[in-house]
C-alpha positions in Angstrom: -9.5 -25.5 -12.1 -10.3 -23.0 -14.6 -8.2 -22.8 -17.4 -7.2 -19.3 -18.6 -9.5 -17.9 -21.4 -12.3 -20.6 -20.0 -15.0 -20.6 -17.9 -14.9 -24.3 -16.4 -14.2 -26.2 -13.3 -11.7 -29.1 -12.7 -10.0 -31.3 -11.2 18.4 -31.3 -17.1 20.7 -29.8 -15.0 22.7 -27.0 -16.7 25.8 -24.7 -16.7 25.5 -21.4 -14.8 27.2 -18.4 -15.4 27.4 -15.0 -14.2 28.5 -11.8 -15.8 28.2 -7.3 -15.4 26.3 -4.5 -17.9 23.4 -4.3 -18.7 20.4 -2.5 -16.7 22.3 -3.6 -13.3 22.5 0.4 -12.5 18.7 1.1 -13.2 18.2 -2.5 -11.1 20.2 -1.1 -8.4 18.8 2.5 -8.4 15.5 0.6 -8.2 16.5 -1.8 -5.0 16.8 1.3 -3.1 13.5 2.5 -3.5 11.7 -0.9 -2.7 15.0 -3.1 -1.5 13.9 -7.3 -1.0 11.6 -7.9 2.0 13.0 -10.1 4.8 9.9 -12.0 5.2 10.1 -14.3 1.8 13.0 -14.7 -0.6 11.4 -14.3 -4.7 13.0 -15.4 -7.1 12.2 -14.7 -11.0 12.9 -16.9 -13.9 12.4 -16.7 -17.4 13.2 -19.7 -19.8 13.8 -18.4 -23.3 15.4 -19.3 -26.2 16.2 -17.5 -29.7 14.4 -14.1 -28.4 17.6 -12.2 -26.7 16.2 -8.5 -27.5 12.5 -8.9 -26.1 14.3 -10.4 -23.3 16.6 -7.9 -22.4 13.6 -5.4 -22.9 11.1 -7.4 -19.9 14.5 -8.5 -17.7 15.1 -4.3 -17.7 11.4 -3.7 -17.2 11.9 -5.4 -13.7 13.8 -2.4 -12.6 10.2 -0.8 -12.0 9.2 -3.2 -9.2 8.1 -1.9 -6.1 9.1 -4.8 -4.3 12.9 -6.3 -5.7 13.5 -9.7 -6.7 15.8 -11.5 -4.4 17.2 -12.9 -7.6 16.8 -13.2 -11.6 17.6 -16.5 -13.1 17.6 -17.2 -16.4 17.3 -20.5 -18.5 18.4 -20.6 -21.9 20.2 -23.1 -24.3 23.0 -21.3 -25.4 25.0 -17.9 -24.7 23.3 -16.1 -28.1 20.1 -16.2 -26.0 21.3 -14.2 -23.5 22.4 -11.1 -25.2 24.0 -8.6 -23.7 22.4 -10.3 -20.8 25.1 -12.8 -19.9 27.0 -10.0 -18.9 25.1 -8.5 -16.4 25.8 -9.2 -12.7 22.5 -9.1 -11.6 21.6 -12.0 -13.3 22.0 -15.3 -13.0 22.2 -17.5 -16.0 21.9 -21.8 -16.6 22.1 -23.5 -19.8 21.0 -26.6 -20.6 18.6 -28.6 -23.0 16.2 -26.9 -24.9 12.2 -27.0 -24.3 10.1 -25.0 -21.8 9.5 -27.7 -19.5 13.1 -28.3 -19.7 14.7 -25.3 -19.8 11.7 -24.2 -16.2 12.6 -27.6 -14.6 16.6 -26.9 -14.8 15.4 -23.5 -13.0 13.9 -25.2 -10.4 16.6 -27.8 -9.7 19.6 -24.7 -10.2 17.4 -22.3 -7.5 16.5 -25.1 -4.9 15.3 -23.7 -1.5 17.4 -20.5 -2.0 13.7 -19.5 -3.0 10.9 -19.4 -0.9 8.7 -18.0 -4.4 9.5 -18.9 -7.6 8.2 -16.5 -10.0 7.5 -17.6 -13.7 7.2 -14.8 -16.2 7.9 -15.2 -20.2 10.2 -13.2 -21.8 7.6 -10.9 -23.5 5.9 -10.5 -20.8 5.1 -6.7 -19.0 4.7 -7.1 -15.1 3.1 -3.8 -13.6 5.4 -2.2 -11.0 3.1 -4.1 -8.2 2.9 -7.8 -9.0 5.6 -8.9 -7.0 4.6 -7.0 -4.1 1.1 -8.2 -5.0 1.7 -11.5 -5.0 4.3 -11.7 -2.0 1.6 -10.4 0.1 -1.0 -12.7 -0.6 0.8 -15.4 0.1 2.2 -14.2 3.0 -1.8 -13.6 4.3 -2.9 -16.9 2.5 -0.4 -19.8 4.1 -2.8 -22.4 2.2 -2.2 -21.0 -1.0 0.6 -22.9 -3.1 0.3 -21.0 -6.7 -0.6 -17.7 -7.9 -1.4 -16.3 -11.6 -1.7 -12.6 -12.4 -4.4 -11.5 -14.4 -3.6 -10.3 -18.0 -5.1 -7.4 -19.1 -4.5 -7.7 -22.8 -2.7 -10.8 -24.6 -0.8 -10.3 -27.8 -0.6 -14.1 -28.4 -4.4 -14.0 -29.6 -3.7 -11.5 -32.6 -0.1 -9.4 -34.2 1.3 -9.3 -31.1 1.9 -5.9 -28.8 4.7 -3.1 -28.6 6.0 -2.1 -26.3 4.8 1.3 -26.3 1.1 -0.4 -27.0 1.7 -2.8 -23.6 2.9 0.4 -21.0 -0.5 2.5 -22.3 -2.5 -0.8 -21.7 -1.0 -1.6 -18.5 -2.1 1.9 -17.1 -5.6 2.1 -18.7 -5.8 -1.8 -17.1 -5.8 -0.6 -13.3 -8.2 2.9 -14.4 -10.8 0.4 -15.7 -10.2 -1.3 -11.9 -9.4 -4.5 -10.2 -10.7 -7.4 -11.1 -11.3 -10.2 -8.0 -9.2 -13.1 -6.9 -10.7 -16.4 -8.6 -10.3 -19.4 -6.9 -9.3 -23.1 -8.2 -7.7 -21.3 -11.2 -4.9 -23.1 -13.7 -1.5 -21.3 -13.8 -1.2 -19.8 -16.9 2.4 -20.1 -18.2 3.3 -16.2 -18.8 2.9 -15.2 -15.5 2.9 -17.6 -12.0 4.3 -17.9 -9.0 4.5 -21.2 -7.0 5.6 -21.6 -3.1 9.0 -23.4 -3.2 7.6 -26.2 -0.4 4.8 -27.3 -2.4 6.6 -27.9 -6.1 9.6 -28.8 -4.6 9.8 -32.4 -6.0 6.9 -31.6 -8.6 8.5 -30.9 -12.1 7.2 -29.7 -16.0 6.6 -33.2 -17.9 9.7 -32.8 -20.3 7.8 -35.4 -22.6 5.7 -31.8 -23.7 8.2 -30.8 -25.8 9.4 -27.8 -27.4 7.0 -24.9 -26.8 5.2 -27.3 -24.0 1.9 -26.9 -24.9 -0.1 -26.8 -22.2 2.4 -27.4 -19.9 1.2 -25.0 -17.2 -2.5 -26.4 -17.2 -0.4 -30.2 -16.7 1.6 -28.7 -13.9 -1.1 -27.0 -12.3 -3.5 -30.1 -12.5 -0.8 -32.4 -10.6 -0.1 -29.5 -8.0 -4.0 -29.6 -7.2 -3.9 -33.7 -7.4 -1.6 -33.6 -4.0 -4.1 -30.6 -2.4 -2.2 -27.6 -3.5 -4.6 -24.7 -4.2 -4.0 -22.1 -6.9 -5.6 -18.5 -7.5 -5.7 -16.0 -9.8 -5.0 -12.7 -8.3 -6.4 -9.8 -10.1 -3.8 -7.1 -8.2 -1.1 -8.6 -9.7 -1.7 -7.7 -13.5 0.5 -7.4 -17.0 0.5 -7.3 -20.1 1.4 -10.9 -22.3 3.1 -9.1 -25.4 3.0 -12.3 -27.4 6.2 -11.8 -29.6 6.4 -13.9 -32.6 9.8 -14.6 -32.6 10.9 -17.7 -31.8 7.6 -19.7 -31.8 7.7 -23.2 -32.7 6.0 -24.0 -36.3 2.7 -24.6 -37.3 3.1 -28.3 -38.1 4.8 -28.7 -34.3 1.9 -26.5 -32.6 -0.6 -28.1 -34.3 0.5 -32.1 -33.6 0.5 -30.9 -30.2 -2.9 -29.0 -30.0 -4.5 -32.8 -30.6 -2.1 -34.7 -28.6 -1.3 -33.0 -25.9 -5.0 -32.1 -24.4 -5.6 -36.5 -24.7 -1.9 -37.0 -22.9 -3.2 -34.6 -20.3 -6.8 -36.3 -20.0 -4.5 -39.4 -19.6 -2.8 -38.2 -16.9 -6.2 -37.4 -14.7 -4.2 -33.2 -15.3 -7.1 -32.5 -17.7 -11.4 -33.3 -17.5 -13.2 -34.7 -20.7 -15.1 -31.2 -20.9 -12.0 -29.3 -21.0 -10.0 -31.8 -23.5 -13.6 -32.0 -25.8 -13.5 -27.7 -25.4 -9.6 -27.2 -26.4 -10.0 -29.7 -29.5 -13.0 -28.3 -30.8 -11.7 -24.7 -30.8 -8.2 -25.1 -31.6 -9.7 -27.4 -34.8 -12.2 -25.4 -35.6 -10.3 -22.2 -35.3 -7.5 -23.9 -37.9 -10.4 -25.2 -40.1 -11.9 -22.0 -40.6 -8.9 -19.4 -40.8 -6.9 -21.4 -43.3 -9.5 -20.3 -45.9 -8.0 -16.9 -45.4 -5.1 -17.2 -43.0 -4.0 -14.2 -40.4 -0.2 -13.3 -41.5 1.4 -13.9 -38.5 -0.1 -17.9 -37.9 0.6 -20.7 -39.9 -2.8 -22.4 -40.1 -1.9 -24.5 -43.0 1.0 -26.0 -41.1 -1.4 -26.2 -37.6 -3.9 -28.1 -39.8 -1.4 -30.6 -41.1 0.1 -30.8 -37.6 -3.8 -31.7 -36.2 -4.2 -34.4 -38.7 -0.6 -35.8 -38.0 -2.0 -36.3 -34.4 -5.7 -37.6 -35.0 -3.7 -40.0 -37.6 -1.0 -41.5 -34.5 -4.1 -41.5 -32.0 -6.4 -43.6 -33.7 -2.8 -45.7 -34.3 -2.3 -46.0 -30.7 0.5 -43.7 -30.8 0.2 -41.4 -27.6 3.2 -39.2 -27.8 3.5 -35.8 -27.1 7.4 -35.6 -27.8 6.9 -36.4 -32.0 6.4 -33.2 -32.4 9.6 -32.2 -31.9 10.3 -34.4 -35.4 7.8 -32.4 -37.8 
Protein backbone atom coordinates (compact mmCIF):
# COMPACT_ATOMS: atom_id res chain seq x y z
CA UNK A 1 0.00 0.00 0.00
CA UNK A 2 1.28 3.43 -0.16
CA UNK A 3 0.85 5.45 2.70
CA UNK A 4 -0.31 9.07 2.24
CA UNK A 5 2.62 11.59 2.03
CA UNK A 6 4.91 8.42 0.81
CA UNK A 7 6.01 6.98 -2.08
CA UNK A 8 6.26 3.07 -0.99
CA UNK A 9 4.66 -0.20 -1.68
CA UNK A 10 3.20 -2.71 0.93
CA UNK A 11 1.61 -5.20 2.06
CA UNK A 12 -18.34 0.54 22.38
CA UNK A 13 -21.72 0.69 21.63
CA UNK A 14 -23.19 4.10 22.47
CA UNK A 15 -26.38 6.21 23.12
CA UNK A 16 -28.11 7.74 20.03
CA UNK A 17 -29.99 10.67 19.92
CA UNK A 18 -31.72 12.73 17.50
CA UNK A 19 -32.69 16.41 17.47
CA UNK A 20 -34.00 19.74 14.79
CA UNK A 21 -31.93 23.29 13.80
CA UNK A 22 -29.29 23.74 12.51
CA UNK A 23 -28.48 23.78 8.56
CA UNK A 24 -31.36 21.04 8.05
CA UNK A 25 -33.15 23.83 5.65
CA UNK A 26 -29.90 24.48 3.50
CA UNK A 27 -29.51 20.33 3.73
CA UNK A 28 -32.92 20.04 2.50
CA UNK A 29 -32.83 22.86 -0.13
CA UNK A 30 -29.72 20.89 -1.27
CA UNK A 31 -31.49 17.23 -1.39
CA UNK A 32 -33.58 18.61 -4.02
CA UNK A 33 -31.11 19.57 -6.36
CA UNK A 34 -29.01 16.26 -6.15
CA UNK A 35 -31.63 13.97 -3.87
CA UNK A 36 -29.83 10.21 -2.67
CA UNK A 37 -29.31 7.83 -5.62
CA UNK A 38 -31.29 4.48 -5.39
CA UNK A 39 -28.44 2.50 -6.53
CA UNK A 40 -26.14 2.64 -3.09
CA UNK A 41 -27.15 3.88 0.35
CA UNK A 42 -23.91 6.52 1.78
CA UNK A 43 -23.69 7.13 4.80
CA UNK A 44 -21.18 9.93 6.42
CA UNK A 45 -19.58 9.90 9.80
CA UNK A 46 -17.50 12.03 11.55
CA UNK A 47 -16.04 11.02 15.13
CA UNK A 48 -15.15 14.17 17.02
CA UNK A 49 -14.65 15.27 20.30
CA UNK A 50 -13.96 18.87 22.00
CA UNK A 51 -14.22 20.66 18.36
CA UNK A 52 -18.19 21.50 18.23
CA UNK A 53 -17.74 24.86 16.02
CA UNK A 54 -15.33 23.43 13.12
CA UNK A 55 -17.86 20.73 13.22
CA UNK A 56 -20.87 22.41 12.67
CA UNK A 57 -18.90 24.49 10.01
CA UNK A 58 -17.79 20.87 7.69
CA UNK A 59 -21.44 18.96 8.86
CA UNK A 60 -23.13 22.51 7.06
CA UNK A 61 -20.56 22.35 4.27
CA UNK A 62 -22.26 18.97 3.16
CA UNK A 63 -25.23 20.89 2.06
CA UNK A 64 -23.05 21.55 -1.22
CA UNK A 65 -23.00 17.94 -2.30
CA UNK A 66 -24.09 17.07 -5.65
CA UNK A 67 -24.95 13.74 -4.68
CA UNK A 68 -26.89 13.68 -0.79
CA UNK A 69 -25.88 11.55 1.92
CA UNK A 70 -28.43 8.91 2.74
CA UNK A 71 -27.44 9.76 6.29
CA UNK A 72 -25.06 11.83 8.70
CA UNK A 73 -23.99 10.11 11.81
CA UNK A 74 -22.05 11.47 14.23
CA UNK A 75 -19.85 10.01 17.09
CA UNK A 76 -18.87 12.00 19.95
CA UNK A 77 -18.36 11.52 23.76
CA UNK A 78 -20.61 13.81 25.21
CA UNK A 79 -23.54 16.29 24.19
CA UNK A 80 -20.95 19.60 24.47
CA UNK A 81 -19.40 18.05 21.28
CA UNK A 82 -22.24 18.31 19.41
CA UNK A 83 -23.16 21.91 19.45
CA UNK A 84 -25.99 23.18 18.26
CA UNK A 85 -25.73 20.00 16.29
CA UNK A 86 -27.57 17.67 18.63
CA UNK A 87 -30.45 19.53 17.66
CA UNK A 88 -30.64 19.12 14.24
CA UNK A 89 -32.90 16.45 12.63
CA UNK A 90 -30.86 15.62 9.93
CA UNK A 91 -28.38 14.19 12.00
CA UNK A 92 -27.94 11.38 13.74
CA UNK A 93 -25.89 11.38 16.81
CA UNK A 94 -24.09 8.15 19.21
CA UNK A 95 -22.17 8.72 22.26
CA UNK A 96 -19.93 6.59 23.76
CA UNK A 97 -16.22 6.13 24.85
CA UNK A 98 -13.74 8.46 23.73
CA UNK A 99 -10.81 7.74 21.10
CA UNK A 100 -11.01 7.64 17.29
CA UNK A 101 -10.88 4.09 16.85
CA UNK A 102 -13.49 4.00 19.42
CA UNK A 103 -15.62 6.66 18.83
CA UNK A 104 -15.37 5.22 14.23
CA UNK A 105 -15.97 1.55 15.57
CA UNK A 106 -19.28 2.62 17.59
CA UNK A 107 -20.18 4.19 14.03
CA UNK A 108 -19.84 1.22 12.43
CA UNK A 109 -21.64 -1.08 14.82
CA UNK A 110 -24.67 1.88 15.33
CA UNK A 111 -25.00 2.12 11.13
CA UNK A 112 -24.80 -1.66 10.43
CA UNK A 113 -26.03 -2.66 6.83
CA UNK A 114 -28.31 0.44 6.76
CA UNK A 115 -25.10 1.46 4.73
CA UNK A 116 -24.00 0.15 1.69
CA UNK A 117 -20.81 3.13 1.93
CA UNK A 118 -19.55 4.30 4.90
CA UNK A 119 -17.95 7.55 4.42
CA UNK A 120 -15.18 8.76 6.91
CA UNK A 121 -14.47 12.46 6.86
CA UNK A 122 -12.80 14.50 9.98
CA UNK A 123 -14.46 17.25 11.38
CA UNK A 124 -12.10 19.85 9.69
CA UNK A 125 -12.28 18.50 6.77
CA UNK A 126 -13.64 20.47 3.29
CA UNK A 127 -15.18 17.82 0.77
CA UNK A 128 -15.71 19.52 -2.83
CA UNK A 129 -19.30 19.49 -3.92
CA UNK A 130 -18.31 16.11 -6.09
CA UNK A 131 -16.70 13.59 -3.76
CA UNK A 132 -19.53 11.75 -2.88
CA UNK A 133 -20.85 11.50 -6.29
CA UNK A 134 -17.19 10.81 -7.15
CA UNK A 135 -16.70 8.13 -5.11
CA UNK A 136 -20.30 6.43 -5.34
CA UNK A 137 -19.57 6.09 -8.97
CA UNK A 138 -16.44 4.40 -8.86
CA UNK A 139 -17.52 1.98 -6.86
CA UNK A 140 -20.42 1.40 -8.48
CA UNK A 141 -18.06 0.74 -11.95
CA UNK A 142 -15.24 -0.94 -9.73
CA UNK A 143 -17.25 -4.00 -7.83
CA UNK A 144 -13.62 -5.18 -6.70
CA UNK A 145 -12.88 -2.13 -5.02
CA UNK A 146 -13.54 -2.29 -1.10
CA UNK A 147 -12.01 1.33 0.01
CA UNK A 148 -11.52 4.62 -1.43
CA UNK A 149 -9.45 7.87 -0.26
CA UNK A 150 -9.82 11.28 -1.85
CA UNK A 151 -6.97 13.15 -2.78
CA UNK A 152 -6.09 16.31 -0.61
CA UNK A 153 -5.17 19.09 -2.26
CA UNK A 154 -3.65 21.13 0.56
CA UNK A 155 -3.30 19.74 4.37
CA UNK A 156 -3.33 22.18 7.25
CA UNK A 157 -2.10 19.47 9.69
CA UNK A 158 1.62 19.99 8.12
CA UNK A 159 1.85 23.83 9.15
CA UNK A 160 -0.90 26.68 11.15
CA UNK A 161 -3.62 25.14 10.00
CA UNK A 162 -6.28 26.57 7.21
CA UNK A 163 -9.42 28.92 7.25
CA UNK A 164 -11.98 28.50 6.06
CA UNK A 165 -11.95 31.16 3.64
CA UNK A 166 -8.17 29.84 2.75
CA UNK A 167 -9.72 26.01 2.15
CA UNK A 168 -12.92 27.19 -0.36
CA UNK A 169 -10.10 29.37 -2.71
CA UNK A 170 -7.81 26.14 -2.51
CA UNK A 171 -10.49 23.78 -3.24
CA UNK A 172 -11.32 25.76 -6.53
CA UNK A 173 -7.72 26.54 -7.66
CA UNK A 174 -7.23 22.44 -6.86
CA UNK A 175 -9.60 21.21 -9.85
CA UNK A 176 -8.05 24.49 -12.37
CA UNK A 177 -4.56 22.96 -11.76
CA UNK A 178 -6.45 19.46 -12.93
CA UNK A 179 -7.07 15.97 -11.89
CA UNK A 180 -4.71 14.00 -10.57
CA UNK A 181 -5.05 9.88 -11.50
CA UNK A 182 -6.48 7.04 -9.46
CA UNK A 183 -3.39 5.34 -7.57
CA UNK A 184 -3.75 1.88 -6.90
CA UNK A 185 -2.84 -0.24 -3.56
CA UNK A 186 -3.08 3.02 -1.70
CA UNK A 187 -3.59 3.29 2.49
CA UNK A 188 -6.76 5.10 3.62
CA UNK A 189 -5.87 8.09 4.92
CA UNK A 190 -7.99 8.90 8.00
CA UNK A 191 -9.56 12.53 6.87
CA UNK A 192 -11.20 11.34 4.10
CA UNK A 193 -12.34 7.43 3.15
CA UNK A 194 -14.95 5.52 2.21
CA UNK A 195 -15.18 1.67 2.77
CA UNK A 196 -17.94 -0.81 1.17
CA UNK A 197 -20.10 -1.92 4.14
CA UNK A 198 -19.56 -5.90 2.96
CA UNK A 199 -16.01 -5.85 3.13
CA UNK A 200 -15.40 -4.06 6.80
CA UNK A 201 -18.34 -5.44 8.06
CA UNK A 202 -16.67 -7.55 10.95
CA UNK A 203 -13.23 -5.56 10.44
CA UNK A 204 -12.93 -2.84 13.24
CA UNK A 205 -10.27 0.24 14.36
CA UNK A 206 -7.78 -1.49 16.96
CA UNK A 207 -9.19 0.48 20.10
CA UNK A 208 -5.72 -0.44 21.76
CA UNK A 209 -4.46 2.91 19.37
CA UNK A 210 -5.72 5.16 21.65
CA UNK A 211 -6.75 8.64 21.82
CA UNK A 212 -5.99 10.42 18.57
CA UNK A 213 -5.21 6.69 16.99
CA UNK A 214 -2.20 7.35 15.44
CA UNK A 215 -1.99 5.59 12.51
CA UNK A 216 -5.00 4.01 12.82
CA UNK A 217 -6.14 4.28 9.14
CA UNK A 218 -2.71 2.85 7.75
CA UNK A 219 -3.57 -0.35 10.59
CA UNK A 220 -7.10 -0.60 9.24
CA UNK A 221 -6.23 -0.38 5.77
CA UNK A 222 -3.31 -2.93 6.15
CA UNK A 223 -5.79 -5.77 7.65
CA UNK A 224 -8.47 -4.82 4.93
CA UNK A 225 -5.70 -5.70 2.22
CA UNK A 226 -4.52 -8.90 4.52
CA UNK A 227 -8.14 -10.60 3.65
CA UNK A 228 -7.81 -9.27 -0.35
CA UNK A 229 -9.66 -6.09 -0.13
CA UNK A 230 -8.27 -3.55 -2.52
CA UNK A 231 -8.03 0.19 -1.82
CA UNK A 232 -7.50 3.37 -4.15
CA UNK A 233 -7.00 6.71 -4.15
CA UNK A 234 -9.26 8.55 -6.39
CA UNK A 235 -8.04 11.85 -7.57
CA UNK A 236 -11.84 13.14 -8.57
CA UNK A 237 -12.91 13.01 -5.24
CA UNK A 238 -10.70 15.92 -3.72
CA UNK A 239 -10.77 18.31 -0.35
CA UNK A 240 -9.20 20.31 1.57
CA UNK A 241 -7.73 18.71 5.33
CA UNK A 242 -8.08 22.06 7.32
CA UNK A 243 -6.04 20.61 10.18
CA UNK A 244 -7.58 22.60 13.17
CA UNK A 245 -5.68 22.70 16.29
CA UNK A 246 -8.17 22.36 18.59
CA UNK A 247 -8.58 19.50 20.34
CA UNK A 248 -5.36 17.60 19.48
CA UNK A 249 -3.95 15.32 21.80
CA UNK A 250 -0.51 16.55 23.54
CA UNK A 251 2.81 16.45 22.52
CA UNK A 252 3.98 13.90 25.17
CA UNK A 253 0.83 11.52 24.02
CA UNK A 254 1.62 12.12 20.11
CA UNK A 255 4.99 11.59 20.57
CA UNK A 256 4.91 8.03 22.76
CA UNK A 257 2.74 7.01 20.01
CA UNK A 258 4.86 8.16 16.91
CA UNK A 259 7.60 5.31 18.29
CA UNK A 260 5.21 2.80 19.48
CA UNK A 261 2.63 2.64 17.32
CA UNK A 262 4.64 2.21 13.80
CA UNK A 263 6.51 -1.20 15.88
CA UNK A 264 2.80 -2.32 17.12
CA UNK A 265 1.79 -2.00 13.53
CA UNK A 266 5.02 -3.90 12.05
CA UNK A 267 3.82 -6.46 14.80
CA UNK A 268 0.76 -6.95 13.41
CA UNK A 269 2.13 -7.74 9.65
CA UNK A 270 -0.34 -3.86 9.05
CA UNK A 271 2.98 -2.14 8.52
CA UNK A 272 6.58 -3.25 6.27
CA UNK A 273 10.08 -2.72 7.94
CA UNK A 274 10.73 0.11 5.16
CA UNK A 275 7.72 1.94 6.15
CA UNK A 276 8.12 1.56 10.10
CA UNK A 277 12.27 2.40 9.61
CA UNK A 278 10.70 5.72 7.18
CA UNK A 279 7.91 6.98 9.85
CA UNK A 280 10.53 6.76 12.84
CA UNK A 281 13.26 8.43 11.20
CA UNK A 282 11.13 11.42 10.10
CA UNK A 283 8.89 11.77 12.84
CA UNK A 284 12.43 11.75 15.18
CA UNK A 285 14.21 13.61 13.20
CA UNK A 286 11.62 16.17 12.48
CA UNK A 287 11.25 16.52 16.63
CA UNK A 288 15.08 16.52 16.99
CA UNK A 289 15.58 19.27 14.72
CA UNK A 290 12.50 21.71 15.29
CA UNK A 291 12.76 21.69 19.12
CA UNK A 292 15.86 23.99 18.67
CA UNK A 293 13.36 26.52 17.45
CA UNK A 294 9.96 25.09 17.78
CA UNK A 295 6.85 26.10 15.25
CA UNK A 296 4.11 27.81 17.74
CA UNK A 297 1.47 25.67 17.05
CA UNK A 298 3.47 22.03 17.90
CA UNK A 299 4.77 20.94 20.94
CA UNK A 300 8.13 19.43 19.98
CA UNK A 301 9.49 19.47 23.43
CA UNK A 302 6.57 17.38 24.64
CA UNK A 303 6.78 14.99 21.21
CA UNK A 304 10.45 14.48 22.08
CA UNK A 305 9.87 13.51 25.63
CA UNK A 306 6.94 11.33 24.38
CA UNK A 307 9.60 9.52 21.70
CA UNK A 308 12.00 8.78 24.46
CA UNK A 309 9.11 7.46 26.79
CA UNK A 310 8.52 4.90 23.99
CA UNK A 311 12.25 3.90 22.89
CA UNK A 312 12.61 3.58 26.90
CA UNK A 313 9.30 0.84 27.25
CA UNK A 314 10.48 -0.81 23.91
CA UNK A 315 13.86 -1.74 24.72
CA UNK A 316 11.88 -2.80 28.23
CA UNK A 317 9.71 -5.10 26.43
CA UNK A 318 6.79 -2.97 26.99
CA UNK A 319 4.76 -2.97 23.54
CA UNK A 320 1.78 -0.89 24.37
CA UNK A 321 0.21 1.50 22.31
CA UNK A 322 -2.69 2.36 24.96
CA UNK A 323 0.13 4.12 27.72
CA UNK A 324 -0.22 6.90 25.99
CA UNK A 325 -3.34 7.69 27.10
CA UNK A 326 -1.44 8.05 30.83
CA UNK A 327 1.25 10.82 29.83
Amino acid sequence: MIDPGEDMTATGDGLVASGGGLAASERDATARRGKPSPALRVAVVFATRGRAEILATTVAMLARQTRQPDEILISAVSAEDLGPLQFDSGVRCVLGEPGLPRQRNAAIRELGSRADIIVFFDDDFFPHPDWIRAVERYFLAHPSVAAITGHVVADGIHGPGLTVQQALRIMDEGLKGGVPLTVERYSPYGCNMAFRFEAIKDLYFDERLVLYGWLEDRDFGGALLKRGGKSIKLGTAIGVHLGAKEGRVSGRRLGYSQIVNPFYLHRKGTMTTFSLVQHLFRNVTSNVLRSIAPERHIDRTGRLYGNVRGVRDLLSGIMAPERAEFL
